[in-house]
VOGU-3710 file (C-alpha; in Angstrom, 3 decimals, decimal comma):
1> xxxxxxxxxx> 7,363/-15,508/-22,187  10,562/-13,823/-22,320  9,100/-10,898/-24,759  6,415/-10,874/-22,142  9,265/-10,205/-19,593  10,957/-7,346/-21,283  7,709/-5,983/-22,299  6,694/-5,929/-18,783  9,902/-3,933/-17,102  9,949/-0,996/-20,046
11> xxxxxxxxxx> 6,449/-0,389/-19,383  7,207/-0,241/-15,801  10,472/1,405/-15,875  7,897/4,291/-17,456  5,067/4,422/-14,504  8,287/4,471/-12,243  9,576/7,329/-13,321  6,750/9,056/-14,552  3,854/8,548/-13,050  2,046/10,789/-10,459
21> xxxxxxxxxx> 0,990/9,186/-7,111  -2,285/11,025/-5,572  -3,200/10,891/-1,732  -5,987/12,096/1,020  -5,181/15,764/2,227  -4,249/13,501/5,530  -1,217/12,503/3,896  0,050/15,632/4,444  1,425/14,539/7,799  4,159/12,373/8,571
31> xxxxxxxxxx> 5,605/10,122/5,800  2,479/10,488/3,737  -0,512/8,677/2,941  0,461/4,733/3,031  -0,555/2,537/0,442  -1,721/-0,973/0,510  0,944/-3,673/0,904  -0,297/-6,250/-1,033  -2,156/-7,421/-4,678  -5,093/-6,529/-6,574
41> xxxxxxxxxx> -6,515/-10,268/-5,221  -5,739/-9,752/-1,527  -7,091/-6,083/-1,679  -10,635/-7,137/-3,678  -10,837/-9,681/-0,052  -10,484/-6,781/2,338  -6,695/-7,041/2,624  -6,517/-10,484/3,979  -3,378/-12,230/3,858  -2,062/-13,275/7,044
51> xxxxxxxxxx> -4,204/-16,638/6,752  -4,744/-16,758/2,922  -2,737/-19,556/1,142  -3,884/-19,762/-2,054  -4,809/-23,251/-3,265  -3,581/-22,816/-6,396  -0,018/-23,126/-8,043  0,467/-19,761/-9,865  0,390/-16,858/-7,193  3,169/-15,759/-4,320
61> xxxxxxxxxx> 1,938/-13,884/-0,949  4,288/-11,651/0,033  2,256/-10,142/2,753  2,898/-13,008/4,425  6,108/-14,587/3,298  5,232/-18,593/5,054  1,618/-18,592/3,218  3,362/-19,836/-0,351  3,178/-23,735/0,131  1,230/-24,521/-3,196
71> xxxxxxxxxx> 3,622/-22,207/-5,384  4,530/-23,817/-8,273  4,797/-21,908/-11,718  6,875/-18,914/-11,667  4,614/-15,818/-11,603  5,403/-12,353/-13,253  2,942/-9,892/-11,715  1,972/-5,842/-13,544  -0,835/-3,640/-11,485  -1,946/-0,526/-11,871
81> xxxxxxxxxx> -4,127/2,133/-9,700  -6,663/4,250/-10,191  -8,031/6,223/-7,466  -10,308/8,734/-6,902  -11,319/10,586/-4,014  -13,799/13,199/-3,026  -13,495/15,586/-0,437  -15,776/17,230/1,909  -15,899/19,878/4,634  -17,777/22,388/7,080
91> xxxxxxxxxx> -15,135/24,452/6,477  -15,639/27,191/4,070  -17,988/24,557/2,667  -15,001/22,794/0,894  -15,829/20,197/-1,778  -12,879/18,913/-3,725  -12,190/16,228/-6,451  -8,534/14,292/-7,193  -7,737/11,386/-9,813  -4,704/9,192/-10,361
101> xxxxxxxxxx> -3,405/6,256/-11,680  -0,335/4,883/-11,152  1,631/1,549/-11,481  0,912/-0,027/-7,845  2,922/-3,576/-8,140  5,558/-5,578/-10,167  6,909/-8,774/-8,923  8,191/-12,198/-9,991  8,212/-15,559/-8,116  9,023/-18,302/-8,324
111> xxxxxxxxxx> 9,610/-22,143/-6,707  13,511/-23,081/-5,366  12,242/-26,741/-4,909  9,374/-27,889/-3,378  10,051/-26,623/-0,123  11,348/-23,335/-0,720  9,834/-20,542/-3,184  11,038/-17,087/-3,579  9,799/-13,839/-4,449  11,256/-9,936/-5,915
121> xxxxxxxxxx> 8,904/-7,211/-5,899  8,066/-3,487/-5,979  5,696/-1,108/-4,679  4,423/2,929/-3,696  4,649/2,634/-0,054  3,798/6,289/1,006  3,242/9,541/-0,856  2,484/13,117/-0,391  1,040/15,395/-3,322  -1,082/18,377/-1,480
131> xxxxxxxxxx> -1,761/22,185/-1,835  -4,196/23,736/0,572  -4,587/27,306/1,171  -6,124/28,839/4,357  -7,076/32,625/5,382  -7,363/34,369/8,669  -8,697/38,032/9,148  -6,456/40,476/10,896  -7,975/44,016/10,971  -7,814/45,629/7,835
141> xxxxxxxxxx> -5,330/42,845/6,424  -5,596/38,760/6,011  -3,199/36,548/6,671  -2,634/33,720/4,107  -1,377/30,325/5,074  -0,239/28,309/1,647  0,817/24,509/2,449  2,169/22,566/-0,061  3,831/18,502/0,167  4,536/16,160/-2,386
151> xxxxxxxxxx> 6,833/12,889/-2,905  6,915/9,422/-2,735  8,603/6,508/-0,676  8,862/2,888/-2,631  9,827/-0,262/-1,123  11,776/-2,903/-2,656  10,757/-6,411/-1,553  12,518/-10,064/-1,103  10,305/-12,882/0,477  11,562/-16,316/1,087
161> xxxxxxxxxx> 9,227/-18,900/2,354  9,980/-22,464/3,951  7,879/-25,989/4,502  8,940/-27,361/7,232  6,301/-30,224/7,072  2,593/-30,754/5,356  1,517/-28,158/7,887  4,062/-25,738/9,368  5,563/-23,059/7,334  8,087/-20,239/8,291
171> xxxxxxxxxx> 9,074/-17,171/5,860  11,218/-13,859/6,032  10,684/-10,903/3,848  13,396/-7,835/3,643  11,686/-4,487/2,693  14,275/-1,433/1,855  12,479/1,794/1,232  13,683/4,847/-0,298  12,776/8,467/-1,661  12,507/11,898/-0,876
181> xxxxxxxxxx> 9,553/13,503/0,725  8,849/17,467/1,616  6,342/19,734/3,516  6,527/23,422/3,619  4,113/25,926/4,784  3,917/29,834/3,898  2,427/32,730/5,621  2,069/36,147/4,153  0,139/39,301/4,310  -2,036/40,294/1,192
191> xxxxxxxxxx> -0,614/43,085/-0,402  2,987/42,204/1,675  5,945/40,767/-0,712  7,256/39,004/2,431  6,853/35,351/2,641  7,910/33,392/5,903  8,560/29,670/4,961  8,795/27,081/7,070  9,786/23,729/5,328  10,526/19,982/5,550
201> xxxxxxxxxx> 12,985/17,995/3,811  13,164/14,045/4,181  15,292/11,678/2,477  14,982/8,034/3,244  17,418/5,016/2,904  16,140/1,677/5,367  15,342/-1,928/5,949  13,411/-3,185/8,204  11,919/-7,481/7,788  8,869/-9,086/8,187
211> xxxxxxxxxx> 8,483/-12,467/9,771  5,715/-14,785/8,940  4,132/-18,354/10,033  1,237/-20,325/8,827  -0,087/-23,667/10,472  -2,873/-25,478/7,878  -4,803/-28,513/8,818  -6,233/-30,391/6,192  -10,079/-31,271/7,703  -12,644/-34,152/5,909
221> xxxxxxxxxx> -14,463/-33,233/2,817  -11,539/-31,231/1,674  -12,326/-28,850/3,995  -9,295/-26,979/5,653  -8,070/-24,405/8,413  -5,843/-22,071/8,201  -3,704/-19,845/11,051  -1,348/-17,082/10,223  0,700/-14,691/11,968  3,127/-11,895/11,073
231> xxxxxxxxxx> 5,272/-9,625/12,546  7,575/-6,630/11,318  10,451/-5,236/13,424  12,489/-2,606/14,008  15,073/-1,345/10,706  18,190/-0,448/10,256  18,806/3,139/8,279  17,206/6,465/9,019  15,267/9,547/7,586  17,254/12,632/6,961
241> xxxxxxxxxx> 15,235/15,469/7,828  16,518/19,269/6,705  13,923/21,834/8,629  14,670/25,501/7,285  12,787/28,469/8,676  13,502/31,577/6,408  11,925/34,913/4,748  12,100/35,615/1,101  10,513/37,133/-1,836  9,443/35,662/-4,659
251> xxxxxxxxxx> 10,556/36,649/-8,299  9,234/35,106/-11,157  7,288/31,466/-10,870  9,146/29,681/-7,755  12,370/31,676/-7,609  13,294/32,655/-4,609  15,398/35,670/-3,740  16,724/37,728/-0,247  16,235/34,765/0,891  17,059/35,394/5,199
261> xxxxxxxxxx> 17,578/31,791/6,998  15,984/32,074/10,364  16,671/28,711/11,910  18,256/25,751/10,024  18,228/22,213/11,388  19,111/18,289/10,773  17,216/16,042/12,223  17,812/11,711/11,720  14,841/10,033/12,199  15,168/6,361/13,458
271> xxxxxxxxxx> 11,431/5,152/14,097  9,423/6,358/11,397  8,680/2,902/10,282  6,510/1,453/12,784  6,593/-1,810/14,007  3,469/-3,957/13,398  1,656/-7,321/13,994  -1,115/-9,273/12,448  -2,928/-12,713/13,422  -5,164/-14,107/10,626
281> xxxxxxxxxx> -7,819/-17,005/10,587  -9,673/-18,769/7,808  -11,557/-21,258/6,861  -12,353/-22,988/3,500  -12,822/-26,000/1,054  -9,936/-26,921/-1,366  -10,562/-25,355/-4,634  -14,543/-24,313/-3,968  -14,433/-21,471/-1,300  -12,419/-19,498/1,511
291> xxxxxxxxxx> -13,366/-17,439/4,321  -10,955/-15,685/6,519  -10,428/-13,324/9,142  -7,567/-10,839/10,383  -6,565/-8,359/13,017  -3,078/-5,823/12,521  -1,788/-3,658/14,546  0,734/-0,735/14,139  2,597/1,134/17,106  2,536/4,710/17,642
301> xxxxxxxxxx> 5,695/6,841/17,274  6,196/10,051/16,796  7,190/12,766/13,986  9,117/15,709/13,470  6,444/17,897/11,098  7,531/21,880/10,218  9,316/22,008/13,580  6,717/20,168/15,818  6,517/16,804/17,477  3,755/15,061/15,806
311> xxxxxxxxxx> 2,416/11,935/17,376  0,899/8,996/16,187  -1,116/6,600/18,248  -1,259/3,080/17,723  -3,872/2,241/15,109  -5,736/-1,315/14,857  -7,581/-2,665/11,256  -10,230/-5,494/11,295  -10,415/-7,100/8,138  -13,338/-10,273/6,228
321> xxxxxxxxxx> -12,849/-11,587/3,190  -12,876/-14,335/0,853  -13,156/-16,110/-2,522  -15,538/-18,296/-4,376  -14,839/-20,256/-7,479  -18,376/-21,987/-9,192  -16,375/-24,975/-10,774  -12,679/-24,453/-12,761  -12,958/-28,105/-14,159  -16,526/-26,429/-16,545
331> xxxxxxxxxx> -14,695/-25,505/-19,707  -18,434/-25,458/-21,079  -18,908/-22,109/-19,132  -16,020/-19,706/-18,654  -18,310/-17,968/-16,132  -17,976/-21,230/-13,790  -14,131/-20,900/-13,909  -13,999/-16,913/-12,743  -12,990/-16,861/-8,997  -15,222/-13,899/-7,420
341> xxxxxxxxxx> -13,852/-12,212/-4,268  -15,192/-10,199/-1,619  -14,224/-8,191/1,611  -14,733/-5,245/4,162  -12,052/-3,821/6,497  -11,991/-1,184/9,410  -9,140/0,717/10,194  -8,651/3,095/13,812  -6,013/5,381/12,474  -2,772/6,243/13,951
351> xxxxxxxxxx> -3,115/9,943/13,027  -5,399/12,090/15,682  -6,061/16,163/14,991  -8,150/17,898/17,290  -8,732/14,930/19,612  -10,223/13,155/16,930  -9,477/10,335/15,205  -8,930/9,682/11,608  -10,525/6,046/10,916  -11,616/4,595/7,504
361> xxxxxxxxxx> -13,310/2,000/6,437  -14,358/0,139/3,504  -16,157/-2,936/1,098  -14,530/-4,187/-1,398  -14,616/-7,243/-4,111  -13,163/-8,462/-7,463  -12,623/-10,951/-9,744  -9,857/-12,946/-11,269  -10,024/-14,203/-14,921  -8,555/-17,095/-16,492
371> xxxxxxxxxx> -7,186/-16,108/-19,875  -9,330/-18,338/-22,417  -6,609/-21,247/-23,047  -5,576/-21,279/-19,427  -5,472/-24,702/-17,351  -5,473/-25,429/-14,163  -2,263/-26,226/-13,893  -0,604/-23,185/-16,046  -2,946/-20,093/-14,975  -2,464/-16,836/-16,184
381> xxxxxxxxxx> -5,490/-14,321/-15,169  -6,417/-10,763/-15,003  -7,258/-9,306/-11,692  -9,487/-6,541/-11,173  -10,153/-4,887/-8,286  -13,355/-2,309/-6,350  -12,817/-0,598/-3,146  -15,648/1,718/-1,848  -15,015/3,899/1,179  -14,499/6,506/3,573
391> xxxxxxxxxx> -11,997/8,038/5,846  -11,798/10,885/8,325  -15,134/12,917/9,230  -16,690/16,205/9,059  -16,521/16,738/12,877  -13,799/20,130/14,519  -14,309/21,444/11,118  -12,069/18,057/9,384  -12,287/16,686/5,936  -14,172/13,569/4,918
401> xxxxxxxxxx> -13,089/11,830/1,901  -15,203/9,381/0,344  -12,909/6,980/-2,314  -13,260/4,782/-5,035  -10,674/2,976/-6,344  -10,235/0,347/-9,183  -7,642/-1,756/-9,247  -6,578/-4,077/-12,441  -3,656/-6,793/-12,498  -1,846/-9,223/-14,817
411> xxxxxxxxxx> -0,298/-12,379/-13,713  1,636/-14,160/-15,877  2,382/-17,935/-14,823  4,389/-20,988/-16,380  7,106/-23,493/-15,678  9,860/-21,215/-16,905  13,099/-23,187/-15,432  11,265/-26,444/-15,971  13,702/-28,817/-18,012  12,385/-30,240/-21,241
421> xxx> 12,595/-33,756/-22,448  13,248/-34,714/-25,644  12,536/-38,308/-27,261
//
């Protein structure tokens, strides 16, 4: 396990440095295009969390840091991410394609006693990675509008959850985010030298925490309900932001020289994290099936973006999900002990353009397999993930993007502080 271990941080230590994070053209505003907060097994159920406590011993929620009652094996979790989108517009008839795959998760957890479990991880939390180019006629010349964004934000993550009794649970998770984001956006005359540039720079350094609850009532027949509710506050830290209007020329590739500075200014952001809330509900049998439900909600703030106010509205996502597992006691048929999910999710977006709003929705599902020798008691799986969707529309000339994205996991799970007894 400990070769496993090692294994597991060089080959992420890699993706984290290397790899390329892709986004919808809409993540060109604001902090970028968020990614999901959660696992490849939450994600296949429609993002449900809030009200999911898994009923087995070898996984940690850190979406919702009180739903971890049954951890009991310390879990070393490696997901990846690969997404593709496809654009679409009435404007200029534009039809565009963009791939990526990046590392989208690695976390450990594990149990403090039986009351108390823990959990470390990492993820993307926003990025930007855009170049669009627009063209106006102007008499006998055409002005040329190049706009250009990329960067990433990651958040570092440390969930603690505790039992109070067989029912209640409370749990806190700390989230610090960091990285460096820009914008910048060029205008120029064809045949003209000049460029005007007007650009962007963030740099990011916060915490903000999430608090979590979960109330689960053990019904007859094994049966069992579940209630969950979250909420993330205000942080602590800001966003630097450097906005630099200037004219230059450019010399060869990306060097820039004469460059005039028109306006220069800093900005320090304190609300670009938005606070949020989510209530969950679900309903299942132990071990056999799980249904749940969920509601979150993020408040509006706004955004400096190349020298404008941008504001965002507060956005709601509906969420339905679940799991089914055929039998994990048939070692007979390993198809009996693969635990199929499913789930579908609508999201009113915060972002508005044109007085219309950017919403997306989705259906998604998955599986999680056992490795061959597993138990019940000591399961390590693979996780894949399928999410089919759509955001934005083709309505005030605005770009639809149809995604599919595949999502693949590795959980790792033992007793690795156990003590051993010898005869």
């Amino acid at each position: 396990m400990k070769r496993i271990f090692v294994l597991s941080s060089l080959v992420a230590g890699y993706f984290l440095n290397a790899q390329s994070i892709g986004n919808s053209p809409y993540g060109a505003y604001g902090i970028g295009d968020v990614k999901y907060d959660n696992t490849v097994d939450i994600n296949a159920m429609g993002g449900i969390s809030t009200a999911y406590v898994w009923d087995f011993n070898n996984s940690f929620n850190f979406k919702n840091p009180a739903a971890n009652t049954n951890l009991e094996l310390a879990s070393l979790k490696v997901e990846s991410t690969n997404e593709n989108n496809y654009y679409q517009s009435d404007f200029n008839n534009l039809k565009s394609t963009k791939h990526s795959t990046y590392l989208s998760n690695i976390s450990i957890a594990f149990p403090i006693s039986r009351a108390v479990k823990f959990g470390l991880g990492f993820q993307p939390y926003s990025s930007k990675s855009y170049d669009i180019v627009t063209s106006k006629p102007l008499d006998e010349l055409t002005e040329v509008h190049s706009f250009h964004g990329e960067g990433s934000l990651n958040t570092v993550q440390a969930a603690i959850s505790y039992q109070i009794n067989k029912e209640f649970a409370l749990g806190l998770r700390s989230n610090f985010f960091f990285g460096k984001l820009s914008d910048i956006e060029e205008v120029a005359m064809t045949g003209a030298e000049l460029i005007s540039g007007y650009s962007n720079s963030y740099r990011v350094k916060a915490f903000n925490f999430t608090l979590g609850t979960t109330y689960q009532k053990k019904l007859p027949n094994d049966h069992k309900l579940t209630v969950g509710a979250t909420y993330t506050l205000g942080h602590t830290g800001s966003m630097k932001n450097l906005y630099t209007n200037s004219t230059y020329f450019y010399l060869v590739g990306e060097t820039k020289a004469y460059e005039n500075i028109v306006e220069q200014q800093y900005n320090y952001n304190k609300k670009f994290l938005p606070q949020e809330g989510s209530l969950g509900l679900g309903y299942g049998k132990e071990t056999k099936w799980f249904l749940g439900s969920q509601v979150d909600y993020k408040k509006g703030e706004s955004f400096n973006f190349l020298g404008t106010t941008l504001a965002y509205q507060d956005s709601y996502k509906y969420s339905l999900g679940g799991w089914w597992l055929p039998n994990f006691n048939n070692f007979r048929s390993y198809f009996s002990r693969i635990i199929y999910r499913y789930g579908a999710y609508y999201e009113k977006g915060s972002l508005q353009i044109n007085g219309t709003s950017i919403n997306k929705y989705a259906l998604t599902a998955g599986v999680t397999l056992p490795f061959q020798k597993s138990t019940i008691n000591r399961m390590s799986s693979i996780d894949l993930g399928l999410e089919l969707g759509k955001r934005g529309t083709l309505d005030n000339n605005l770009i639809r993007q149809n995604f599919v994205n595949l999502r693949i996991g590795v959980n790792f799970a033992d007793k690795w502080f156990a003590k051993r007894l010898y005869n």
